[in-house]
N, C-alpha and C positions, 0 to 999 in steps of 0.2 A: 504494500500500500504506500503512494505515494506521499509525503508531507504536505499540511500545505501551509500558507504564511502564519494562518492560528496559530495550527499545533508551536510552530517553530517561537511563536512569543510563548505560548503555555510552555512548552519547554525551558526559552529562557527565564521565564518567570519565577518558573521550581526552582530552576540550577542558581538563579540570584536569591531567593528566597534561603536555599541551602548553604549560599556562600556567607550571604551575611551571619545567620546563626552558626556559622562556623567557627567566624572572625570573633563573634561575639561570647562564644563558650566557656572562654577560663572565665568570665569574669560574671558568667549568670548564678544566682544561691544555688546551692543543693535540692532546696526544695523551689518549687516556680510556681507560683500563682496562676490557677486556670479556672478559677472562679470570683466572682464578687455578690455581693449584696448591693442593695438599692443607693446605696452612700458611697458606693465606688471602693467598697474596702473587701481584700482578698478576704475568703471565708474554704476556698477549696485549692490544695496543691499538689502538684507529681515530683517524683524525682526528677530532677534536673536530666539523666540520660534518657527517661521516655518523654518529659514534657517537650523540650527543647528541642525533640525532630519529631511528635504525631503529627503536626500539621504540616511538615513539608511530604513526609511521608503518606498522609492520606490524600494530598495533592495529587501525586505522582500514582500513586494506585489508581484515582477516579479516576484521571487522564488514560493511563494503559488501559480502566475498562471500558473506557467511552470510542476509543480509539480502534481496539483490539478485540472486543468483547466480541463484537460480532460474530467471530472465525469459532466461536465454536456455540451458537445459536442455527435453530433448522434457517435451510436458505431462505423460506421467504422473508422469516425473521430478518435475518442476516443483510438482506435486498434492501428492506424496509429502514436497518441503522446504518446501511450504505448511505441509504439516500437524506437521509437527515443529517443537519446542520452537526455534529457531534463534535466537529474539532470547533466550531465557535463556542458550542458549549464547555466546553476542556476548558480554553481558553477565560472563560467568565468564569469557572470555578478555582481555577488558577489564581487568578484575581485575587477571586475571594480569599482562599485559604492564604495566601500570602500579605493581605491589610491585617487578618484575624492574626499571623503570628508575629507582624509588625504591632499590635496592640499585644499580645501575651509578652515578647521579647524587651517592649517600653516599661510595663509593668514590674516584670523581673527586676530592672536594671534602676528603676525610677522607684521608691519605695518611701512611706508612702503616698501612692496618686492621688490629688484633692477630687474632691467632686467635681470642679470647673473642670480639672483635665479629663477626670475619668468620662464626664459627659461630651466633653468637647472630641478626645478620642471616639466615643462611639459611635457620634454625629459623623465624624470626620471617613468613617473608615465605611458606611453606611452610605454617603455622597460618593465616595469612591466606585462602591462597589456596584450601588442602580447606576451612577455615570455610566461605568465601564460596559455596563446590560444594556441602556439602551442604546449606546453610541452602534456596540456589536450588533444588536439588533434591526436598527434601521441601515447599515453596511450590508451585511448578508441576507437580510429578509428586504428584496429584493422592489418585491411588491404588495408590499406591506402601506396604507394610507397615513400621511402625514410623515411621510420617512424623512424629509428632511427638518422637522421641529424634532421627533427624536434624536436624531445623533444631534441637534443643538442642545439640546434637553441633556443628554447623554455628557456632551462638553461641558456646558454649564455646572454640572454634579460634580463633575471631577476634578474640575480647576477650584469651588467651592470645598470639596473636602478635602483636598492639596492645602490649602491656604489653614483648614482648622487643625491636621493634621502636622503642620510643622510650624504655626501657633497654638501648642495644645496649653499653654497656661494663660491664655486670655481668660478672663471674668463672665463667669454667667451674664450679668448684663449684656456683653460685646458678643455673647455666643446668641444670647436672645437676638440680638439686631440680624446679626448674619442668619438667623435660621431663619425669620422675617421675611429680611428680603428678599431672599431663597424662593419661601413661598410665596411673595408677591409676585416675583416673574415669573415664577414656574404658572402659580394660577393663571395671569394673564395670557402667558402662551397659549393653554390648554384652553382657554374661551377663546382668543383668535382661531385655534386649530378648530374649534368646535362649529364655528360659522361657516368655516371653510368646509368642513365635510357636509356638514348643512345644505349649501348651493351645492355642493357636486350630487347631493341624493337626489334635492329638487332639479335639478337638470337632466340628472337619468333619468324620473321618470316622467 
């Protein structure tokens, strides 16, 4: 099976995902925070040798089955996850699992996280990750309606949770405005887009 540009960013996604928690290892606890309470304070931990690669590791498994799965499902099956999007999908769980161990690896390392950050990380990694879905989404779904306010939508999320993501000690107040305006323009798109599919229905029929 051939590559195609997805998988080869899912791929580099893992293999960065994996380098940084590499580079980062002597210096994570023994024990790793992989849970919190509503206050943003750890309450659940692993050891340091399982915490510190499940998430690159389950990374790279979903990828090989979403990729690979097929070759041993009956043909038609097998037809059916040919023809489906699978490496974009790779690709958007790649994503994901790599903001998720950039939020457990911050936690680790950051001890402990206030509420402004732990909210503002969450925020941040959550604008990342619908970004990165719809951008992929309106890319590859091809003929899909409103596809170019998607991948704007898609931009928009990701450059917003870029900016909270590497301001994560800004103040709840500054986290309120930007989550705000967020939805101000996000709402307004989604009524422009809304009028728009509107006259296209009244014109088909």
């Amino acid at each position: 099976m051939k590559l195609k540009a997805a998988d080869h960013l899912s791929l580099g996604t893992i293999a960065g995902t994996g380098i940084l928690t590499a580079a980062l290892y002597a210096r994570l606890p023994d024990r790793i925070p992989m849970h919190f309470d509503i206050h943003g304070e750890a309450n659940g931990w692993m050891a340091r040798a399982i915490g510190a690669w499940l998430f690159p590791a389950l990374s790279l498994g979903l990828w090989l089955l979403l990729r690979f799965g097929g070759l041993i499902l009956p043909l038609t099956w097998k037809e059916r996850m040919m023809a489906s999007p699978t490496a974009a999908v790779g690709a958007i769980f790649a994503a994901l699992f790599a903001a998720v161990q950039g939020l457990v690896l911050y936690a680790a390392l950051v001890q402990p996280p206030t509420v402004a950050v732990s909210s503002g990380l969450i925020l941040g990694v959550f604008w990342v990750v619908s970004g990165i879905m719809d951008f992929f989404t309106g890319v590859f779904v091809r003929d899909m309606p409103r596809r170019g306010w998607v991948i704007f939508t898609g931009i928009l999320g990701f450059v917003a949770g870029l900016i909270v993501l590497f301001q994560p000690a800004i103040s709840l107040f500054t986290l309120a405005w930007v989550l705000g305006i967020w939805l101000i323009i996000y709402g307004t798109m989604e009524i422009v887009a809304s009028f728009s599919v509107r006259k296209l229905a009244a014109a088909a029929a």
